[in-house]
C-alpha positions in Angstrom: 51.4 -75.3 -31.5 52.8 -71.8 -31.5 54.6 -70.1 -34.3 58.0 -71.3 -33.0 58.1 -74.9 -34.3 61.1 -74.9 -36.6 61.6 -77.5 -39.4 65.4 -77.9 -40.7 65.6 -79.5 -44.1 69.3 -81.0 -44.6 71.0 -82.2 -48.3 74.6 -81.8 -49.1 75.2 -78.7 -50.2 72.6 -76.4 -48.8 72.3 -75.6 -52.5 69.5 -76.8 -54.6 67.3 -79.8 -52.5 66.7 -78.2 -49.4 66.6 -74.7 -50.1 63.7 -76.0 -52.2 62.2 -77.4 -49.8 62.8 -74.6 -47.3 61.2 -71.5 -49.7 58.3 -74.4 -50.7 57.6 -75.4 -47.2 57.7 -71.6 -45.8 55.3 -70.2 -48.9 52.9 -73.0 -48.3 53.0 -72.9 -44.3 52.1 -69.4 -44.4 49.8 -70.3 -46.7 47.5 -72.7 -45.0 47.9 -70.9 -41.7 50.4 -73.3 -40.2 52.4 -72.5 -37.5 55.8 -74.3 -38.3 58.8 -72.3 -40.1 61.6 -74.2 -42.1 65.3 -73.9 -42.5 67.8 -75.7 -44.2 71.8 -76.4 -43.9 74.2 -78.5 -45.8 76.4 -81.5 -44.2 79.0 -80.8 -46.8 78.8 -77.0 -47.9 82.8 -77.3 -49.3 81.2 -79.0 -52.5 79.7 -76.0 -53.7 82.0 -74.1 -55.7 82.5 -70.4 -54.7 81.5 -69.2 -58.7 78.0 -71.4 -58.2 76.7 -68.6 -56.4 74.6 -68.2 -53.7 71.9 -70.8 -54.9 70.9 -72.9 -57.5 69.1 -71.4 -60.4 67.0 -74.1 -61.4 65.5 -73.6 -58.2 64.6 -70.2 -58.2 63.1 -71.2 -61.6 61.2 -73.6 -60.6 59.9 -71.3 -57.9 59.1 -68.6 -60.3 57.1 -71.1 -61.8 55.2 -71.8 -58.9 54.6 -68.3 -58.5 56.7 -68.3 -55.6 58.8 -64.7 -55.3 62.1 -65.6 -53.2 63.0 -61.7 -52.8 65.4 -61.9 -49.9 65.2 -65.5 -49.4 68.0 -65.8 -51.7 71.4 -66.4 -49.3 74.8 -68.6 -49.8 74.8 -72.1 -48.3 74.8 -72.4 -44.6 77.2 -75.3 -43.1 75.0 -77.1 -40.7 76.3 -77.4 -36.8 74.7 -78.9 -34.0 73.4 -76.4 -32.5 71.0 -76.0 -35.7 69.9 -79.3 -35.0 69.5 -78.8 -31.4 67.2 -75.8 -32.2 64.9 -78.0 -34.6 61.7 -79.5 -33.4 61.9 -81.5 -36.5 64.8 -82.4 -38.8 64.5 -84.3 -42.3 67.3 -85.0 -44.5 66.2 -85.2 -47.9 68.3 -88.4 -49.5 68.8 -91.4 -47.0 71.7 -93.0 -48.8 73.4 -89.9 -49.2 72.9 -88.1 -45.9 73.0 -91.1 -43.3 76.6 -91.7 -43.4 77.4 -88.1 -43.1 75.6 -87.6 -40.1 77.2 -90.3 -38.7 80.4 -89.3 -39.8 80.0 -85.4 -39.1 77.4 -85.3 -36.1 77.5 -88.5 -34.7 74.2 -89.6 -32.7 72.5 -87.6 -35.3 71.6 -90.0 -37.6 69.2 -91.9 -35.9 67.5 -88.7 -34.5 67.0 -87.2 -38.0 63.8 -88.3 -40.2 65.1 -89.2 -44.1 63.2 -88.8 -47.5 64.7 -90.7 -50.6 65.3 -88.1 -53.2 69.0 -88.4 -54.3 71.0 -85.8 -56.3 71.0 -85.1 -59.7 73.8 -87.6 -60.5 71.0 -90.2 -59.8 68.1 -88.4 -61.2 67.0 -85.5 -63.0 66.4 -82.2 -61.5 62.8 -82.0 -62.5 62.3 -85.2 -60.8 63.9 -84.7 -57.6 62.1 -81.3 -57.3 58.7 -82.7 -58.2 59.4 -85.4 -55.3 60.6 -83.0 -52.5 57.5 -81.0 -53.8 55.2 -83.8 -53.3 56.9 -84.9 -49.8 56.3 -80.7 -48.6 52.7 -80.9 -49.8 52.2 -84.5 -47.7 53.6 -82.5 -44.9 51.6 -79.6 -45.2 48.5 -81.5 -45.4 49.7 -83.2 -42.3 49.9 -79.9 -40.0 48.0 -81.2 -37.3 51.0 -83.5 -36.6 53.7 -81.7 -37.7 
């Protein structure tokens, strides 16, 4: 593997889930040596609101907490197009229910090419929660490198 395997994380808004997982997966790649980088998008980047700014603070909380510095990580939501997902070597989708139809809606094809994790939105669990999850799933996948 050389340092240009790319991982795209998707969620909804390109917001809260998958910029966690992005900044989690980058700080723990680096890390452990592995040679994979992460992004993320959002299928649906219209639902953030332009006064939620450019990400979600509970997220760079729970970073802090970590010990994880985000210095310039810290960007506005990025819309995903296909061309992102053509450039991916790997893509997961964090919520299955959530993020199947809208591939299939938005990027049709897509949906069956794209790997899912079942971590839904805070209107169907708590933030701590869904954090904790996508933190475990990044941690599975970290300990997985030699397959990534």
């Amino acid at each position: 593997m050389n340092a240009n395997h790319h991982l795209l994380f998707l969620c909804t808004g390109n917001y809260y889930r998958s910029r966690f997982a992005e900044i989690l997966f980058n700080t723990r790649a680096v890390e452990a040596g592995i040679p994979w980088r992460a992004s993320s998008r959002g299928l649906a980047t219209e639902v953030i609101g332009p006064g939620d700014g450019p990400i979600s603070p509970l997220v760079l909380r729970v970073l802090n907490q970590r010990g994880i510095q985000v210095g310039d990580q810290v960007r506005f939501p990025i819309q995903l197009s296909e061309r992102d997902l053509l450039a991916a070597n790997r893509v997961i989708a964090i919520d299955e229910d959530e993020h199947r139809p809208m591939l299939a809606r938005r990027y049709p094809g897509w949906e069956e090419r794209v790997e899912y994790w079942h971590i839904p939105d805070v209107h169907r669990t708590s933030a701590e929660e869904a954090l904790n999850a996508i933190e475990a799933k990044v941690n599975e996948l970290i300990g997985q490198s030699e397959v990534l």
